[in-house]
C-alpha positions as CSV (number, residue, x, y, z in Angstrom):
1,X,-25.9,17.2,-51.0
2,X,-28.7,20.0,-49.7
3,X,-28.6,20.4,-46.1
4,X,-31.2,23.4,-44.7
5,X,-29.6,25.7,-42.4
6,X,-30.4,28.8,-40.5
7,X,-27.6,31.7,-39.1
8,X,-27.9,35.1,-38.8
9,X,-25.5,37.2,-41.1
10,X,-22.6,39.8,-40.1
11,X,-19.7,41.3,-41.4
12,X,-18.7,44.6,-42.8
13,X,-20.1,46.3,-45.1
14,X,-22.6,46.0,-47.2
15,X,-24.6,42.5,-46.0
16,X,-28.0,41.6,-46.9
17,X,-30.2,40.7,-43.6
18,X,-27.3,41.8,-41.2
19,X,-28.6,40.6,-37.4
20,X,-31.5,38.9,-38.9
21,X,-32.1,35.5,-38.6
22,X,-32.6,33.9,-42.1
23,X,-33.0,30.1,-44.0
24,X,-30.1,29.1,-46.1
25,X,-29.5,26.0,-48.2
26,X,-25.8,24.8,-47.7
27,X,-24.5,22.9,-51.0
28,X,-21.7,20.4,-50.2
29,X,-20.3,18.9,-53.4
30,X,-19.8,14.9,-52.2
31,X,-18.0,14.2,-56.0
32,X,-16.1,17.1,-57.4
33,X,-15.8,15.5,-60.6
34,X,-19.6,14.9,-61.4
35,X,-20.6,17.7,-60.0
36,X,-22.2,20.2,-62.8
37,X,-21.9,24.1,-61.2
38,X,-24.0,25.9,-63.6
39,X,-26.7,22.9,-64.1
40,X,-27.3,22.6,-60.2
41,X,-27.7,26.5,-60.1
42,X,-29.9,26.5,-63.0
43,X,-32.1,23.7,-61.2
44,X,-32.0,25.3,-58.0
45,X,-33.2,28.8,-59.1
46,X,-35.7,27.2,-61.5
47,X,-37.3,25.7,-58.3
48,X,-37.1,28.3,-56.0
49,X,-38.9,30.6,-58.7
50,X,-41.7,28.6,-59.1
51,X,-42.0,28.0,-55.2
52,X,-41.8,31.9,-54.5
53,X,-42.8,33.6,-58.0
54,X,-43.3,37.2,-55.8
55,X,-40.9,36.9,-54.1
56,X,-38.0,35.9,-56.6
57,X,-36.2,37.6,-59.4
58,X,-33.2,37.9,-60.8
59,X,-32.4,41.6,-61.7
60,X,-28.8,41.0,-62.9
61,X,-26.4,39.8,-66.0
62,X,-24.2,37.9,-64.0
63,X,-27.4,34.8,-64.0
64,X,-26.8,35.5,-68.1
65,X,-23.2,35.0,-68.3
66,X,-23.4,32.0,-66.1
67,X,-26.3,30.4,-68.8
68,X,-23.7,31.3,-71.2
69,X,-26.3,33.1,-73.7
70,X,-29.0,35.5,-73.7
71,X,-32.0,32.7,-75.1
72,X,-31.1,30.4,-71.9
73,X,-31.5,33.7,-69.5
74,X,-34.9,34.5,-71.7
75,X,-36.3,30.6,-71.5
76,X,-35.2,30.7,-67.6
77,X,-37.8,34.4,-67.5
78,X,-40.5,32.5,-69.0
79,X,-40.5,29.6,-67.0
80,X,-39.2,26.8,-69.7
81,X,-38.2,23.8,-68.2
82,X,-34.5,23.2,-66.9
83,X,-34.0,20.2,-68.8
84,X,-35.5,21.9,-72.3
85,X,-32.6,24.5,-71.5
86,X,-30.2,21.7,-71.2
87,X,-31.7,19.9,-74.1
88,X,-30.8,23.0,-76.2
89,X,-27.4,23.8,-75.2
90,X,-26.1,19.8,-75.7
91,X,-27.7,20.2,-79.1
92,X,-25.4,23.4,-79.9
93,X,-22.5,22.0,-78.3
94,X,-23.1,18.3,-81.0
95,X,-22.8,21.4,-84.0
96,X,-19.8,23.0,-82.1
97,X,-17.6,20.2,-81.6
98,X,-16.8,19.6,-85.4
99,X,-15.8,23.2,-85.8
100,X,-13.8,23.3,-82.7
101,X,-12.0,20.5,-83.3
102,X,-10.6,21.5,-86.6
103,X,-8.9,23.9,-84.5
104,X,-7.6,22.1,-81.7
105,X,-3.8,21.7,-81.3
106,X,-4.0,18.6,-79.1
């Protein structure tokens, strides 16, 4: 569930927007064990990019690491759709699974 919030940050440190008031989105996960981390965050970001194109952009490799590979990270840059992302990483996880599971112990 997405609830819209507003605070104004503090703390020690370095903290983005310290004393300023600022609009947050506040995730609360209502079923842990449907609830799909890296898809939400890859649907969320999608969104806010093409709601705020100037204004948004991810400069890091952490948002790499997370998609799990460097063509999800390159199809998120060029805009390709969420689900076409998704759509390609079940398709490599069907080829995975016979390989992995000529390895598994149980």
């Amino acid at each position: 569930m997405f609830d819209t919030v507003s605070y104004v940050p503090r703390g020690e440190g370095w903290v983005p927007f310290r004393d300023e008031r600022v609009s947050a989105i506040r995730l609360r996960i209502t079923d842990r064990d449907s609830f799909q981390p890296v898809w939400m965050t890859l649907v969320l970001l999608t969104e806010i990019q093409r709601l705020h194109p100037r204004q948004f952009r991810v400069t890091n490799e952490g948002m790499t690491q997370m998609l799990g590979s460097r063509w999800a990270r390159e199809a998120f840059d060029r805009g390709v759709s969420p689900d076409s992302i998704r759509d390609r990483w079940q398709a490599e996880l069907d080829d995975w699974r016979p390989v992995r599971d000529k390895y598994r112990l149980y």
